[in-house]
N, C-alpha and C positions, 0 to 999 in steps of 0.2 A: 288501288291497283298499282302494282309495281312491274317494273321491267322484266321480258321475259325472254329468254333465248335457250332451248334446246338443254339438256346432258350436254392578193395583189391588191388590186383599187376597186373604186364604184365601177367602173365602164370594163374591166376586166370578168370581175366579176359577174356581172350582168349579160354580158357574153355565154360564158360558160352555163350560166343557170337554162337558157333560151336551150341549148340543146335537151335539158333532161326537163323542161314544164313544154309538154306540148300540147295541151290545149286544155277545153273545161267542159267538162259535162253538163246540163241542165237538164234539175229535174222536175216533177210535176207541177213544184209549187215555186218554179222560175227561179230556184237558187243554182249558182255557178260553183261547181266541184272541180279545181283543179285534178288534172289527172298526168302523172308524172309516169318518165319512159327510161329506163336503161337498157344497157347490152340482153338482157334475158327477162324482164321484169318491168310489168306494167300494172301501177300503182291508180286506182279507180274510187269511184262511192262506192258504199255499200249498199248492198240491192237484196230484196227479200229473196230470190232467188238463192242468197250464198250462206241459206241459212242451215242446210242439209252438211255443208262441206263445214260450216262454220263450226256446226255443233259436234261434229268427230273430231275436231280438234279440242274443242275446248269440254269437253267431259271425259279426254284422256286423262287418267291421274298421275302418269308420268311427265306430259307436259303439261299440266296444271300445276305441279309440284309447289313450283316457284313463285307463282304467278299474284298472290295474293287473295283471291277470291275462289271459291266452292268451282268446282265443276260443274256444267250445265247439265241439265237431265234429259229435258224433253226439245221439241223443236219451237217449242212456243217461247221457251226461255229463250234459243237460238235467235229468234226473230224478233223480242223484243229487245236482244240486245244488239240488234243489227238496227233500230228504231231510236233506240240510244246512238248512237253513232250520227245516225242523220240527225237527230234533233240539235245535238253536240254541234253540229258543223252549222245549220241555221242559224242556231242561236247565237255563234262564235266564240264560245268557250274553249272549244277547241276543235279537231279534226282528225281521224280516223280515216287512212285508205283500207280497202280490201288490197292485198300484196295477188298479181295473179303473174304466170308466165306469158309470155307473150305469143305462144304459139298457141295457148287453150285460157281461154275465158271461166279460168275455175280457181276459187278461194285456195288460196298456198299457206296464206296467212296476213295477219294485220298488223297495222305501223301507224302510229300519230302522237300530235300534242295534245297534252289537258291541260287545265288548271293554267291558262294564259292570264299572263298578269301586265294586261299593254303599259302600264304605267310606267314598270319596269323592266319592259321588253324582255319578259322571260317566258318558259314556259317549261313542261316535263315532260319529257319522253316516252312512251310505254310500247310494247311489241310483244308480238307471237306467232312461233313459225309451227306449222302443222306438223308430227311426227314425219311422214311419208318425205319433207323436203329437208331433214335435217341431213349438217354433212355436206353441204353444196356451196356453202358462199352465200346462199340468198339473201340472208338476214343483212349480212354487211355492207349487200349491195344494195337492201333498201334502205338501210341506215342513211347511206350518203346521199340517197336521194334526197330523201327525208330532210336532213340535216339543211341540204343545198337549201330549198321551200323556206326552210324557217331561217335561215341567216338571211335570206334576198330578201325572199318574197313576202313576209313578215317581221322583215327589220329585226329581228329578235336580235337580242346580246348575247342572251344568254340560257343554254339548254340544260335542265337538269336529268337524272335519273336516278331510282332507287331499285336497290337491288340487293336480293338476301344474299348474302356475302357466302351462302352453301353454291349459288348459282355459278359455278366459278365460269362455263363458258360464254354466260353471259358478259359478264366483267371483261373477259377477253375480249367479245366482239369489240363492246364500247373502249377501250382503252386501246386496241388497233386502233380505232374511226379519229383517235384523238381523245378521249374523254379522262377527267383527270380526278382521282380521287381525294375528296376532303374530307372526310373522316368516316366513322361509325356511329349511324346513330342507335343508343341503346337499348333495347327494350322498345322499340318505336312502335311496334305492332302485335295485336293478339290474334293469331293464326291458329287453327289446330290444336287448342287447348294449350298454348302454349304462348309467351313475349317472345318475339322473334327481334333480331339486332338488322336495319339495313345500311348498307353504304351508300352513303354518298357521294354522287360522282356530276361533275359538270364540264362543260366544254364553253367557251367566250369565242364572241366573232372575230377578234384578233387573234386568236387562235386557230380557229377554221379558217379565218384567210391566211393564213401562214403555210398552214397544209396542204393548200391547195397550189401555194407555189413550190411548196418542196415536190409535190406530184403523190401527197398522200393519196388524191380521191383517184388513182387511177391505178394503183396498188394492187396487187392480185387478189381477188375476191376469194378461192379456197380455200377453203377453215370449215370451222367446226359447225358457224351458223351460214 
């Protein structure tokens, strides 16, 4: 699965993150789900409930274009890929919010890391915004949320992303956010009958804490995601 987007100091730091982690969710089987907050967007677990909203998103074949994987068909695949999510986050492979707005408790779209590799504090990015919220800023506004979580709160170094180089405003979101491209990889993937080429792109926590003093994370959210 590849990325998807639409047609200072320690004590500084640490400051800043406290405004956007505000608190954690527990669920049945007593695991704790960070649940993160910005200006319009409240980042959550995933729940069988957001498998109706989940599934119109991702068996769109416009925004699945990109995405790397099949469009989902029925609601079952919906739900077991919302199972996949929680198992991901118990297990600590990695984690997956549901993206919702903060005024209405409904599936907009999804944001996390996979493929965590703690040894080498790294890990990879992936997202998807639902047709109906494209156009708004969303995406780059849970990007930075995102981001924020995995530089503090997961010590990471360093975030990667992969993205079919046709997704162009995907590339834009991430390379606003700061993310920085290190080449093409060729033939990396068999999509659609077809070897597909992706980019690769990464961002370093010396980097992200740069940004954050120049006032990148507070940047105007308006764009294309």
């Amino acid at each position: 699965m590849h990325s998807l987007v639409l047609q200072g100091d320690n004590h500084r730091r640490g400051l800043h993150f406290e405004r956007r982690l505000v608190g954690q969710e527990e669920n049945s089987v007593g695991h704790r789900f960070p649940v993160l907050e910005t200006e319009r967007l409240r980042l959550r677990e995933p729940r069988r409930s957001d498998a109706e909203r989940l599934l119109d998103a991702w068996r769109d074949e416009e925004t699945m274009l990109y995405f790397g994987t099949e469009p989902l068909g029925t609601r079952r695949e919906a739900v077991e890929e919302i199972r996949a999510f929680r198992e991901q986050a118990s297990s600590g492979e990695g984690i997956r919010w549901i993206i919702t707005e903060r005024e209405r408790d409904e599936y907009v779209g999804d944001i996390g890391f996979f493929d965590f590799a703690p040894e080498h504090a790294r890990a990879e990015i992936g997202f998807l915004l639902a047709k109906p919220s494209w156009g708004r800023g969303l995406m780059s506004e849970a990007l930075a949320a995102t981001l924020q979580y995995g530089f503090v709160a997961k010590d990471l170094h360093r975030v990667e992303a992969l993205v079919d180089p046709r997704n162009v405003a995907c590339l834009r979101v991430l390379e606003r956010r700061g993310f920085r491209r290190e080449g093409t990889l060729r033939d990396y993937e068999f999509e659609r009958d077809a070897f597909i080429d992706l980019v690769l792109l990464s961002m370093l926590r010396p980097e992200w804490v740069e940004a954050q003093s120049c006032g990148r994370s507070t940047m105007d959210s308006a764009g294309t995601a």
